[in-house]
CHARMM-style PDB file with segment names, atoms N, HN, CA, C and O in Angstrom:
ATOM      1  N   UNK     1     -12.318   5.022   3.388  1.00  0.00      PROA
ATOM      2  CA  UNK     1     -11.136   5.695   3.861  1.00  0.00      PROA
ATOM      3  C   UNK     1     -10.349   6.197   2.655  1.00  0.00      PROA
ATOM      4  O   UNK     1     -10.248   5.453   1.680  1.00  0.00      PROA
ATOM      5  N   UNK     2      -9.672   7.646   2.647  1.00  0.00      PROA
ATOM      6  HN  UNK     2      -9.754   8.251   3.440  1.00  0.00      PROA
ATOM      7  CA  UNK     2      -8.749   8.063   2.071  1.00  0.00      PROA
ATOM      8  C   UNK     2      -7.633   7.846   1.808  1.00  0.00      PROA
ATOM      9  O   UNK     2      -7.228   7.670   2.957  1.00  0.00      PROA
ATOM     10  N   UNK     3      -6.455   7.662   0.964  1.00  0.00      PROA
ATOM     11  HN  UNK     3      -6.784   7.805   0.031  1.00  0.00      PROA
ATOM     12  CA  UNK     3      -5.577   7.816   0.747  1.00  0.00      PROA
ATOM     13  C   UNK     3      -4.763   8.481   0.077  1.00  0.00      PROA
ATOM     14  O   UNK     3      -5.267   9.113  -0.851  1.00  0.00      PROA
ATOM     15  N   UNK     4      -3.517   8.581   0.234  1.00  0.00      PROA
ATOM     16  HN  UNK     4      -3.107   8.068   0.989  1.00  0.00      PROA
ATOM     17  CA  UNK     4      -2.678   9.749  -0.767  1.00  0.00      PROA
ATOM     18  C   UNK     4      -1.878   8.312  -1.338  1.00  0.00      PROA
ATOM     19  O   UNK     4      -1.491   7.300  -0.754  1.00  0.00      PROA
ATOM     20  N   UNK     5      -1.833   8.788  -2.872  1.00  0.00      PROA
ATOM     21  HN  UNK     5      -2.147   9.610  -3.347  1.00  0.00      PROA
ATOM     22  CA  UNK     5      -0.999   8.047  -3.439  1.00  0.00      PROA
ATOM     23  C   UNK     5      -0.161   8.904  -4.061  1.00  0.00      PROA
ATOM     24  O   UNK     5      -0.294  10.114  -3.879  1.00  0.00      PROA
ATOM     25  N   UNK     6       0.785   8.418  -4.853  1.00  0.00      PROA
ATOM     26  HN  UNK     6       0.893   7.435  -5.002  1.00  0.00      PROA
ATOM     27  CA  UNK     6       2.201   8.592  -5.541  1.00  0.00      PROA
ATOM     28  C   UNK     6       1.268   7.483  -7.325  1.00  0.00      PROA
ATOM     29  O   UNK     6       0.769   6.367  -7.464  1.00  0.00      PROA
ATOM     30  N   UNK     7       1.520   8.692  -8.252  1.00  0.00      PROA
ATOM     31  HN  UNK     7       1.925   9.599  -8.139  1.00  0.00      PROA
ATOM     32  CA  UNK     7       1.252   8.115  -9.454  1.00  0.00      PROA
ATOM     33  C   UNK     7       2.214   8.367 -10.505  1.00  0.00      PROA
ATOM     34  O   UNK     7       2.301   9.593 -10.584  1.00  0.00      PROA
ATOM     35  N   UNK     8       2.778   7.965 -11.130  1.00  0.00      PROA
ATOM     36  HN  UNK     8       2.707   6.969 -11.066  1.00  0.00      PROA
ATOM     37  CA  UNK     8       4.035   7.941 -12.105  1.00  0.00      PROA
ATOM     38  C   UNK     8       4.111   7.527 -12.904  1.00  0.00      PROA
ATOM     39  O   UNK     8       4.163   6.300 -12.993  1.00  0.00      PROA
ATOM     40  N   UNK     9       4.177   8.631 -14.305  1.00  0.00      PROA
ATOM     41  HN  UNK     9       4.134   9.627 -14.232  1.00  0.00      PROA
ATOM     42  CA  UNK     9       3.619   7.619 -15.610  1.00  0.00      PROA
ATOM     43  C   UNK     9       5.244   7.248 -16.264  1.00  0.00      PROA
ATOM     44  O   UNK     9       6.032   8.154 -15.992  1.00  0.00      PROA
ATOM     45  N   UNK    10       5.625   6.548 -16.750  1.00  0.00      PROA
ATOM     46  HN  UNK    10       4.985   5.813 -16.972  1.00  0.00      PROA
ATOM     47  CA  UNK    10       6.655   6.058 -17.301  1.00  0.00      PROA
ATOM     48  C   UNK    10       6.233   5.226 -18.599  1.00  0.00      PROA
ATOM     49  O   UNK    10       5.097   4.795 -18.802  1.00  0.00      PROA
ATOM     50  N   UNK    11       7.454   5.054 -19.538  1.00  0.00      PROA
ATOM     51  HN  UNK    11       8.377   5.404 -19.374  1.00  0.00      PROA
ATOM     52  CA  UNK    11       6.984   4.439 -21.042  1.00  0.00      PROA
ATOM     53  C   UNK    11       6.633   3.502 -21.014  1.00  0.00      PROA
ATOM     54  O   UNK    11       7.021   2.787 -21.939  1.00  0.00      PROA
ATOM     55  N   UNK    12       5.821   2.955 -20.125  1.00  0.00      PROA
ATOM     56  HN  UNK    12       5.506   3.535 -19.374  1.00  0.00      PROA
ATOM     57  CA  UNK    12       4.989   1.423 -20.289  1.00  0.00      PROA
ATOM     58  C   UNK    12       3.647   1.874 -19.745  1.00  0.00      PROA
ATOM     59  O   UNK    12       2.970   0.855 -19.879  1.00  0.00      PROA
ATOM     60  N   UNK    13       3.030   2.603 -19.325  1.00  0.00      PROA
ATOM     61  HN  UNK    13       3.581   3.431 -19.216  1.00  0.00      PROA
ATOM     62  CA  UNK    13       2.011   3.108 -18.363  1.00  0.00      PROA
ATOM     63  C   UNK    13       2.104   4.059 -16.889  1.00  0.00      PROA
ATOM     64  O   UNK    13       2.853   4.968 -16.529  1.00  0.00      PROA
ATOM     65  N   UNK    14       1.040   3.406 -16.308  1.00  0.00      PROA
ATOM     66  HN  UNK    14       0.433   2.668 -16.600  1.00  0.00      PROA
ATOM     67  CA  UNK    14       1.564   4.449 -14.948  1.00  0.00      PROA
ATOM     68  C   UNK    14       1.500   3.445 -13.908  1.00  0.00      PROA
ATOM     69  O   UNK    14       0.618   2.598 -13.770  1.00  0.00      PROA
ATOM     70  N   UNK    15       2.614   3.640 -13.127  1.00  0.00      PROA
ATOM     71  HN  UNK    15       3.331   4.329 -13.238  1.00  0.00      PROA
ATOM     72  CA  UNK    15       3.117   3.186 -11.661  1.00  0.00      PROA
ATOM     73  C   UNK    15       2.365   3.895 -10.814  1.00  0.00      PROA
ATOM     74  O   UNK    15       2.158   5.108 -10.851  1.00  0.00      PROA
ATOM     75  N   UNK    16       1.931   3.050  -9.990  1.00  0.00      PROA
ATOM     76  HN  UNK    16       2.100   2.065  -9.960  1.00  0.00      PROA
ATOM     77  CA  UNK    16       1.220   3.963  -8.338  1.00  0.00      PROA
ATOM     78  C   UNK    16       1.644   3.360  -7.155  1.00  0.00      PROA
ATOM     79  O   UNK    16       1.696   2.131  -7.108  1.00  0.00      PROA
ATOM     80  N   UNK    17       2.029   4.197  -5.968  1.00  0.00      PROA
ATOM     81  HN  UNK    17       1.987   5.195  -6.006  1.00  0.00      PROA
ATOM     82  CA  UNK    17       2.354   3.048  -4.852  1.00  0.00      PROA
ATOM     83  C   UNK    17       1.496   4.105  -3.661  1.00  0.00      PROA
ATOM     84  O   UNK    17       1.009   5.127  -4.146  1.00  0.00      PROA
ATOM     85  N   UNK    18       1.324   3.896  -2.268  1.00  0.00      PROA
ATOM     86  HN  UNK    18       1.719   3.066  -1.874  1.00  0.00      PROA
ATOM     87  CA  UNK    18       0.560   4.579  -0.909  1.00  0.00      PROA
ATOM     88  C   UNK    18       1.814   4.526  -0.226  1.00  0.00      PROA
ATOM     89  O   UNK    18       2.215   3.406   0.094  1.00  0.00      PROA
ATOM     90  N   UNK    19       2.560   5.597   0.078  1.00  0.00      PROA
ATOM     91  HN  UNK    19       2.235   6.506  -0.182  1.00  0.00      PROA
ATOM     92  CA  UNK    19       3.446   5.489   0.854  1.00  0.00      PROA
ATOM     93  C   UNK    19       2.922   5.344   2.227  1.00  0.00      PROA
ATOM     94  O   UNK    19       3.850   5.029   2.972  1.00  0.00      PROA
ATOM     95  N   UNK    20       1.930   5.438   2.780  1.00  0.00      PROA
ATOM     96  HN  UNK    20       1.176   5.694   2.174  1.00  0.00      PROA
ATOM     97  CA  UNK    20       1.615   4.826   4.065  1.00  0.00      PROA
ATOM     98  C   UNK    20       1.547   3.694   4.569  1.00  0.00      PROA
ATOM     99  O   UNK    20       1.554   3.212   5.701  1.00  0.00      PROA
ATOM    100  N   UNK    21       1.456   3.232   3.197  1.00  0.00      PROA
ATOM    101  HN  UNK    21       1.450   3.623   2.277  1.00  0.00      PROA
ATOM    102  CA  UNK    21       1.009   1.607   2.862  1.00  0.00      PROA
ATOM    103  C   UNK    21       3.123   0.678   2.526  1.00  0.00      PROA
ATOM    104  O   UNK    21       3.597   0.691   1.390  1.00  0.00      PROA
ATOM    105  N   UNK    22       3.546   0.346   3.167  1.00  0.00      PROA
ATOM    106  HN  UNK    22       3.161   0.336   4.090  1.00  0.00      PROA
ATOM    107  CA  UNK    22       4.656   0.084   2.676  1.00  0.00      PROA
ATOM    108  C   UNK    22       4.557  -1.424   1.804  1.00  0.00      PROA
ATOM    109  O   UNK    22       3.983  -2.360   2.361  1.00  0.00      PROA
ATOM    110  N   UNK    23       4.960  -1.554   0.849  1.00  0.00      PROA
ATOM    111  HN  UNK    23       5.426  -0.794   0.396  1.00  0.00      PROA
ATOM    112  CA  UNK    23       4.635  -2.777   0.067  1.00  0.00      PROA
ATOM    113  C   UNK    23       3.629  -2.282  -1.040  1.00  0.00      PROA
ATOM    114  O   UNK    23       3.881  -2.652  -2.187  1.00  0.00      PROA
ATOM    115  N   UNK    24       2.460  -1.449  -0.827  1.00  0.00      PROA
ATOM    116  HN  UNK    24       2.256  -1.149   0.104  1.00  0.00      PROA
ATOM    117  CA  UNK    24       1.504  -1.624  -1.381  1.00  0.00      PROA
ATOM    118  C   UNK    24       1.799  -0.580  -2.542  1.00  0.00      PROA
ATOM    119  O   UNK    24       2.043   0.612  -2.357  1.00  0.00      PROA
ATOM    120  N   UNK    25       1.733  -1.257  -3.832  1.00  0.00      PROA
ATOM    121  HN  UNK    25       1.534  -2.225  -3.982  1.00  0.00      PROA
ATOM    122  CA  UNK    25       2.094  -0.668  -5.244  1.00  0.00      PROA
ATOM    123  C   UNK    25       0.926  -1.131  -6.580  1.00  0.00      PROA
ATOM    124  O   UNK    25       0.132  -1.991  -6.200  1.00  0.00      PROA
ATOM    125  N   UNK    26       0.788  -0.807  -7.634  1.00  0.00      PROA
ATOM    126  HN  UNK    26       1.434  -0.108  -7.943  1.00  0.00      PROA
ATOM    127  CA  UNK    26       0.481  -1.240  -8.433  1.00  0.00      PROA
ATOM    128  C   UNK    26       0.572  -0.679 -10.171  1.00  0.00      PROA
ATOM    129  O   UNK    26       1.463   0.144 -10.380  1.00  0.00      PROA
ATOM    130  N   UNK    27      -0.072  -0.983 -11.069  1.00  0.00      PROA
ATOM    131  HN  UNK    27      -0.796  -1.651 -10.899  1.00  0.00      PROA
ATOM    132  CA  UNK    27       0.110  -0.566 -12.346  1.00  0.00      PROA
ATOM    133  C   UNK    27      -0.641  -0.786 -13.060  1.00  0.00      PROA
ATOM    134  O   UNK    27      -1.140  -1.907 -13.156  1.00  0.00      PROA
ATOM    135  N   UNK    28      -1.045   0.452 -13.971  1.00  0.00      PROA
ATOM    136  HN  UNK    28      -0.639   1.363 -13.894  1.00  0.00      PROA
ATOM    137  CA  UNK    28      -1.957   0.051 -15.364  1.00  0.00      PROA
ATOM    138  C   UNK    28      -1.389   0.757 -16.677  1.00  0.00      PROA
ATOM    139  O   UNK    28      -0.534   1.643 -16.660  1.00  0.00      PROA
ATOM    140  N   UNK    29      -2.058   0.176 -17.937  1.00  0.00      PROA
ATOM    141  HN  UNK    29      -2.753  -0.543 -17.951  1.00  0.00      PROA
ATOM    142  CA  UNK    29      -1.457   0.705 -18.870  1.00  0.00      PROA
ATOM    143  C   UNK    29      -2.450   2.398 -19.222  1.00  0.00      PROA
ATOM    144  O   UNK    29      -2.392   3.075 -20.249  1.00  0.00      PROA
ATOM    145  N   UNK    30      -3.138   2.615 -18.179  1.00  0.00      PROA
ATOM    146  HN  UNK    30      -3.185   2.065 -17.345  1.00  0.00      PROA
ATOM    147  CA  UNK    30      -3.860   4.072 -18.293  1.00  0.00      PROA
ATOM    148  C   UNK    30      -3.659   4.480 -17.080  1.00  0.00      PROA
ATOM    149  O   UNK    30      -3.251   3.836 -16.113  1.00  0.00      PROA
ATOM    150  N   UNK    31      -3.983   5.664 -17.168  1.00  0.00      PROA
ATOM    151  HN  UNK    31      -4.315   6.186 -17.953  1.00  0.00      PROA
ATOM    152  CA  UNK    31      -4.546   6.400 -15.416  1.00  0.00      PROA
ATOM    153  C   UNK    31      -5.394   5.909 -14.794  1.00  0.00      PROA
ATOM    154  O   UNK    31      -5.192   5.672 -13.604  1.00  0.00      PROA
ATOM    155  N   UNK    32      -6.669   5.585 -15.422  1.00  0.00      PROA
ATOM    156  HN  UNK    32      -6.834   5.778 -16.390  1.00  0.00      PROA
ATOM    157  CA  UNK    32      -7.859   5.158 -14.856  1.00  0.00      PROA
ATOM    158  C   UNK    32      -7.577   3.695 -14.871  1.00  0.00      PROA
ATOM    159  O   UNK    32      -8.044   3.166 -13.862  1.00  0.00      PROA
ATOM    160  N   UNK    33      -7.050   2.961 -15.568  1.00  0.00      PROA
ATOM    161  HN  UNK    33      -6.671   3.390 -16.387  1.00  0.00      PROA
ATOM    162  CA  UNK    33      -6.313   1.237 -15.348  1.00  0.00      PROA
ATOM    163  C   UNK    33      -5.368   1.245 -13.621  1.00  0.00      PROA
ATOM    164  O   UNK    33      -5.702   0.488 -12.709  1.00  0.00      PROA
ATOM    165  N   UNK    34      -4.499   1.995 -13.534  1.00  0.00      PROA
ATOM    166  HN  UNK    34      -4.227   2.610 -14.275  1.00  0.00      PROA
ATOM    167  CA  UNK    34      -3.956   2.286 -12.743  1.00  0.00      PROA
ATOM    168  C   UNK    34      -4.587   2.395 -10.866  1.00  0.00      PROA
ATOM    169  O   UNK    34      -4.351   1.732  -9.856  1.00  0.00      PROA
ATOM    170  N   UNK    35      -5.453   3.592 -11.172  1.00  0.00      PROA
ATOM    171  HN  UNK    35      -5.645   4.131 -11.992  1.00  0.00      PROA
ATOM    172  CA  UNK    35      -6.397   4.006 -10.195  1.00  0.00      PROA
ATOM    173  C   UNK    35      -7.350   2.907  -9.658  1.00  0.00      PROA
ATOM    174  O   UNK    35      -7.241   2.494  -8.504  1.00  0.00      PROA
ATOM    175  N   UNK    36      -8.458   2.358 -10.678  1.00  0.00      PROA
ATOM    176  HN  UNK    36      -8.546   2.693 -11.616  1.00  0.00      PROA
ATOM    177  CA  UNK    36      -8.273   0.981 -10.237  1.00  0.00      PROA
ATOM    178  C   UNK    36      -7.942  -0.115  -9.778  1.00  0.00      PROA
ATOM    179  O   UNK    36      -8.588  -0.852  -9.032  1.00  0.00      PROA
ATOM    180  N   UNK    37      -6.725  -0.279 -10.295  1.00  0.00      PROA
ATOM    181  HN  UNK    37      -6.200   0.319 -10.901  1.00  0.00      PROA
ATOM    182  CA  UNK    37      -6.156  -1.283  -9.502  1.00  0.00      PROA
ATOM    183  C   UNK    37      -5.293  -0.925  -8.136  1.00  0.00      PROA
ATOM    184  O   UNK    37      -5.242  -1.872  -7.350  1.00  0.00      PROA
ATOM    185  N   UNK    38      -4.887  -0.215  -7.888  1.00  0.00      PROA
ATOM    186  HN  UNK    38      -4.928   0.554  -8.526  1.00  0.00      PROA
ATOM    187  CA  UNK    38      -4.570   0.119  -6.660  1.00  0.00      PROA
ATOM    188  C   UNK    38      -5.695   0.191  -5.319  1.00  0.00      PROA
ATOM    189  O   UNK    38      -5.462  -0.174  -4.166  1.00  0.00      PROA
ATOM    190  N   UNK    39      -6.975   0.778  -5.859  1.00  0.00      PROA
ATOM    191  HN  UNK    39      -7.164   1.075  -6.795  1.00  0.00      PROA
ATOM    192  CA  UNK    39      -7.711   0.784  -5.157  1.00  0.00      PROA
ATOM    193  C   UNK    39      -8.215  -0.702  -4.734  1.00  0.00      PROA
ATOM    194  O   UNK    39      -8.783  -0.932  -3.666  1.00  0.00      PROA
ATOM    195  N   UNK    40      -7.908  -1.735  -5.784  1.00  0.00      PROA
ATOM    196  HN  UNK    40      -7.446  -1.548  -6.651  1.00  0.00      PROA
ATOM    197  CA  UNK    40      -7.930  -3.161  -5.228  1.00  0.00      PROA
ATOM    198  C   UNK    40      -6.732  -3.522  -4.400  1.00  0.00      PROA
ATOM    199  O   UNK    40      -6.804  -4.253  -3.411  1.00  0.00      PROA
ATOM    200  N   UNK    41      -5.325  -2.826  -4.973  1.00  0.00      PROA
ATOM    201  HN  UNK    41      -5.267  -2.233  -5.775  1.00  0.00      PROA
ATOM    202  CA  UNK    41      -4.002  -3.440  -4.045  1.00  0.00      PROA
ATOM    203  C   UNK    41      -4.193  -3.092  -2.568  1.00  0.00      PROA
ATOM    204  O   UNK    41      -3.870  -3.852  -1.655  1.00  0.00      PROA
ATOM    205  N   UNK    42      -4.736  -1.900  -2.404  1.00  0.00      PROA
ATOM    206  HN  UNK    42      -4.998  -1.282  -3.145  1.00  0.00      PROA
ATOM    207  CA  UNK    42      -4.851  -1.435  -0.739  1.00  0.00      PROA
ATOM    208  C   UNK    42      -6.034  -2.206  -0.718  1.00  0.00      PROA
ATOM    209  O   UNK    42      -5.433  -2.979   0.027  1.00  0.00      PROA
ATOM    210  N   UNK    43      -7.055  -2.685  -0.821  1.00  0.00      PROA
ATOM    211  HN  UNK    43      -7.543  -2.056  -1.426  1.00  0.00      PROA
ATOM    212  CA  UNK    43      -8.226  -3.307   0.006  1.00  0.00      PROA
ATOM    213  C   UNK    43      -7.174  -4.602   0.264  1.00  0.00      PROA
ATOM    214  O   UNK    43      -6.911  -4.672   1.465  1.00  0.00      PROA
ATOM    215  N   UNK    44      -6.544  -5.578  -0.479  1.00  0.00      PROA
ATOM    216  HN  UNK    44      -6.757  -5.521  -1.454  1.00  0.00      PROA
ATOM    217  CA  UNK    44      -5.803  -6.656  -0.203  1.00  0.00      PROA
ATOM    218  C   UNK    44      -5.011  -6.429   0.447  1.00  0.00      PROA
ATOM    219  O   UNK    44      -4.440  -7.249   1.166  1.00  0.00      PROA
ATOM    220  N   UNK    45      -4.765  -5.250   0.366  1.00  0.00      PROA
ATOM    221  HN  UNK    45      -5.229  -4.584  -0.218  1.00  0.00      PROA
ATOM    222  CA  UNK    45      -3.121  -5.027   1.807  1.00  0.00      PROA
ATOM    223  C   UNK    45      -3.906  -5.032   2.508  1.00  0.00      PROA
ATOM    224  O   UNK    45      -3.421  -5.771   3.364  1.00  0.00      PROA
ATOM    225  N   UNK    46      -5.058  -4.698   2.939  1.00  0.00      PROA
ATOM    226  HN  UNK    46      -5.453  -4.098   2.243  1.00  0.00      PROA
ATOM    227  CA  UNK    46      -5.502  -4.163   4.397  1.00  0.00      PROA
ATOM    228  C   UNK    46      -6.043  -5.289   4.872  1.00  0.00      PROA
ATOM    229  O   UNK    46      -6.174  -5.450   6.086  1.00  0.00      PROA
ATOM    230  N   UNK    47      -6.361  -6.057   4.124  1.00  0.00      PROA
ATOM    231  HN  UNK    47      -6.254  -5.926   3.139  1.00  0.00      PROA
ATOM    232  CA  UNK    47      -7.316  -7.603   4.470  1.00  0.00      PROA
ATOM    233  C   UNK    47      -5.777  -8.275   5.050  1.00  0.00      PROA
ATOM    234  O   UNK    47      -5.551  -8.629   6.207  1.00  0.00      PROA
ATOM    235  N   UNK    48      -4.986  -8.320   4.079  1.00  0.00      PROA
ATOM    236  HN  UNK    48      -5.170  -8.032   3.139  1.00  0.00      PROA
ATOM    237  CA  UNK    48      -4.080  -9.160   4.629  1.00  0.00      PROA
ATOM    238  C   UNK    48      -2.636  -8.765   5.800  1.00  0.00      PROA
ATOM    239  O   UNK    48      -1.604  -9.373   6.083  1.00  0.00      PROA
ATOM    240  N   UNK    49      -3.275  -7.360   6.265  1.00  0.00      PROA
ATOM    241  HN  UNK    49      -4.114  -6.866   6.034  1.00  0.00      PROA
ATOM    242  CA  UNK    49      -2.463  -6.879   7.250  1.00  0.00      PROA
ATOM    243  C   UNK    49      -3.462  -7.108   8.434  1.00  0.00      PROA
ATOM    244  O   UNK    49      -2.943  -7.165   9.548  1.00  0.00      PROA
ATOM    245  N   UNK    50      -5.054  -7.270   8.340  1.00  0.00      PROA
ATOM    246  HN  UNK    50      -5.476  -7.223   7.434  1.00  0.00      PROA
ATOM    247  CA  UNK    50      -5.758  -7.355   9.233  1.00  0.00      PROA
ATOM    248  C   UNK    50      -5.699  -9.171   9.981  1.00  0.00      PROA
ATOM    249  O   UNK    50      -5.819  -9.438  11.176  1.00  0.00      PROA
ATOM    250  N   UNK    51      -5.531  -9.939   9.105  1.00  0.00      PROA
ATOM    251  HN  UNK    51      -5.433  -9.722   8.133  1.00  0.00      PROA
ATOM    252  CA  UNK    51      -5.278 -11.444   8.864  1.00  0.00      PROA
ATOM    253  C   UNK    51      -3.956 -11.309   9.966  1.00  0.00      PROA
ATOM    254  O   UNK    51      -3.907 -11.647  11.149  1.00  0.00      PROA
ATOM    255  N   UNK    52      -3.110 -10.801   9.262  1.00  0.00      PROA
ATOM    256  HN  UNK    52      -3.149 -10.527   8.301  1.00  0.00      PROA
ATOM    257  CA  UNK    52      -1.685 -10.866  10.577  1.00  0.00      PROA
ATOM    258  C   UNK    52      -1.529 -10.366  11.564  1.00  0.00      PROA
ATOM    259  O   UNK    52      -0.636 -10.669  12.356  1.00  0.00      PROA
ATOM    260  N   UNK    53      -2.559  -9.294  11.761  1.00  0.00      PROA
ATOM    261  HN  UNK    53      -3.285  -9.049  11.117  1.00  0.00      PROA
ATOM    262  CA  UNK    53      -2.433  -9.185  13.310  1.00  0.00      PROA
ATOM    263  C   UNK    53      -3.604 -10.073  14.148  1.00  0.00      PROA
ATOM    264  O   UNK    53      -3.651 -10.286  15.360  1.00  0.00      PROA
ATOM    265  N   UNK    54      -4.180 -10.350  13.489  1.00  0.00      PROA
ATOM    266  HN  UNK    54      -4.141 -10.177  12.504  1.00  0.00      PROA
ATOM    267  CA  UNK    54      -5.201 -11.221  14.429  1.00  0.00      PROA
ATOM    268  C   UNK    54      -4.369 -12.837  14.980  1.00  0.00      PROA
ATOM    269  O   UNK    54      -4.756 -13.615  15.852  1.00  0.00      PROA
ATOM    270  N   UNK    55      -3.220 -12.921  14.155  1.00  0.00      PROA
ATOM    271  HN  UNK    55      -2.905 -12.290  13.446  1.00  0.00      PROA
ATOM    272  CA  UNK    55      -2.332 -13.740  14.749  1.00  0.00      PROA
ATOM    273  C   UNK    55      -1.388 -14.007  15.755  1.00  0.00      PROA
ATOM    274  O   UNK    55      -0.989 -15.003  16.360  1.00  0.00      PROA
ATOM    275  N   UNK    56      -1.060 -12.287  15.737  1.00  0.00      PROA
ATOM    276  HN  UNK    56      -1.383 -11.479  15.246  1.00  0.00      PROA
ATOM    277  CA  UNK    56       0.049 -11.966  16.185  1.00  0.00      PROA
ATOM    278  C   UNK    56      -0.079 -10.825  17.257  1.00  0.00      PROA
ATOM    279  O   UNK    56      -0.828  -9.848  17.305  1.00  0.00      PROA
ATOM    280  N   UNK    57       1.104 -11.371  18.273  1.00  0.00      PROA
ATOM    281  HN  UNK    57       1.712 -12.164  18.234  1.00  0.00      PROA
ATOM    282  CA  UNK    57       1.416 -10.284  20.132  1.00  0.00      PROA
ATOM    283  C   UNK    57       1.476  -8.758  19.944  1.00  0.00      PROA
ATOM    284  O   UNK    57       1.966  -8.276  18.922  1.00  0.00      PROA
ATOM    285  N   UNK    58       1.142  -8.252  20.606  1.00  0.00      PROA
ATOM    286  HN  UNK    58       0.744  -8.643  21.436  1.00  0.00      PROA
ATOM    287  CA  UNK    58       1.258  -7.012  20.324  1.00  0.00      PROA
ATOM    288  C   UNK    58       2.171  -6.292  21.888  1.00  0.00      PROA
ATOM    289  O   UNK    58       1.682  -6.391  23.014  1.00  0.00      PROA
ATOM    290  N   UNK    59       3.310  -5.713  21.650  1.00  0.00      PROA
ATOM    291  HN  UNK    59       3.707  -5.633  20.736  1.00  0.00      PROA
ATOM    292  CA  UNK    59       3.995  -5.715  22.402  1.00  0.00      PROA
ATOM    293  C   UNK    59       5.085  -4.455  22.721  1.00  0.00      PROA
ATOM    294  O   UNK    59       5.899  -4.149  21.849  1.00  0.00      PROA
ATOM    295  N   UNK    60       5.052  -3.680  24.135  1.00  0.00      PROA
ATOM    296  HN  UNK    60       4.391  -3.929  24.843  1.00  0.00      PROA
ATOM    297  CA  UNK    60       5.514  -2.698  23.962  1.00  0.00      PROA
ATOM    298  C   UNK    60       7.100  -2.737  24.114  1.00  0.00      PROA
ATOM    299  O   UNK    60       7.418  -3.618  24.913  1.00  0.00      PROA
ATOM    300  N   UNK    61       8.272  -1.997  23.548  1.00  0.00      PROA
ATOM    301  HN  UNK    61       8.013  -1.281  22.899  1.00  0.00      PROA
ATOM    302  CA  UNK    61       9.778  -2.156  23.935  1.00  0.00      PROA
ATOM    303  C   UNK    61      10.149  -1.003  24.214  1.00  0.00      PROA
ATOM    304  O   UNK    61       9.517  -0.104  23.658  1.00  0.00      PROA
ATOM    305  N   UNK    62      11.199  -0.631  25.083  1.00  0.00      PROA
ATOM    306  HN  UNK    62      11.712  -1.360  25.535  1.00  0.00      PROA
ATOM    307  CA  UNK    62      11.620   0.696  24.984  1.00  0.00      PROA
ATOM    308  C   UNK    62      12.961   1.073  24.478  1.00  0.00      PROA
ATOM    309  O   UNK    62      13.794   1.014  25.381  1.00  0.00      PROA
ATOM    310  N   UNK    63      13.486   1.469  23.247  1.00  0.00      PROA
ATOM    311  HN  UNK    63      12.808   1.518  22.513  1.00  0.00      PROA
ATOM    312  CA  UNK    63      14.774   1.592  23.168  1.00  0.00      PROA
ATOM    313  C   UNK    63      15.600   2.446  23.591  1.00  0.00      PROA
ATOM    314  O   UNK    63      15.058   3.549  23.665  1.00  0.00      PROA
ATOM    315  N   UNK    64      17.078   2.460  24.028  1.00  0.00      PROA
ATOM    316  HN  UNK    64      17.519   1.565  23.968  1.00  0.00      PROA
ATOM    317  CA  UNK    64      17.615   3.594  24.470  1.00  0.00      PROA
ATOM    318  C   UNK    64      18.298   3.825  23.281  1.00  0.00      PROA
ATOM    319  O   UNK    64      18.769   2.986  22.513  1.00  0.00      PROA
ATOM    320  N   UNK    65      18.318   6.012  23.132  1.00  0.00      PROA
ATOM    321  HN  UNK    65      17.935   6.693  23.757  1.00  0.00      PROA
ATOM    322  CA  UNK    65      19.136   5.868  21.931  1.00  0.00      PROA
ATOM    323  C   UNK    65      20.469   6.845  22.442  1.00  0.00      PROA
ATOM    324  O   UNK    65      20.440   7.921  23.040  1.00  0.00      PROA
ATOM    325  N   UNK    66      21.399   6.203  22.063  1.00  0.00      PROA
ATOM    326  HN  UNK    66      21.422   5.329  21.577  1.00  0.00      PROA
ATOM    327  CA  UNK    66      22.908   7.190  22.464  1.00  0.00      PROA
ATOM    328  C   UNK    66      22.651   8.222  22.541  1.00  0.00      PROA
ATOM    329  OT1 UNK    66      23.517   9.056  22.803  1.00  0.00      PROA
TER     330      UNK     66
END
């Protein structure tokens, strides 16, 4: 599966986060350090978002909005 990331180099290396992914961020001191590891932070987000719903109700609400 694809993703769009957000990559941002700043004076320590480069920052990356998946804005689809909320939480899911990471960092290397290269591009390709970077790219890497993110591509590990989303497999662990997804393992451990898959882990919590297998726990958890799934449930519809309806809100009213003014």
């Amino acid at each position: 599966m694809k993703y769009m990331i957000l990559l941002h180099k700043s004076k320590y290396g480069y920052n990356v986060h998946v804005p689809v992914l909320p939480g899911c961020h990471s960092q290397g001191d290269t591009k390709k350090e970077a790219l890497i590891n993110i591509k590990d932070a989303i497999s662990t987000y997804l393992e451990m978002e898959k882990e919590e719903l297998r726990n958890s109700e799934i449930q519809e609400v309806e809100v009213a909005i003014p």
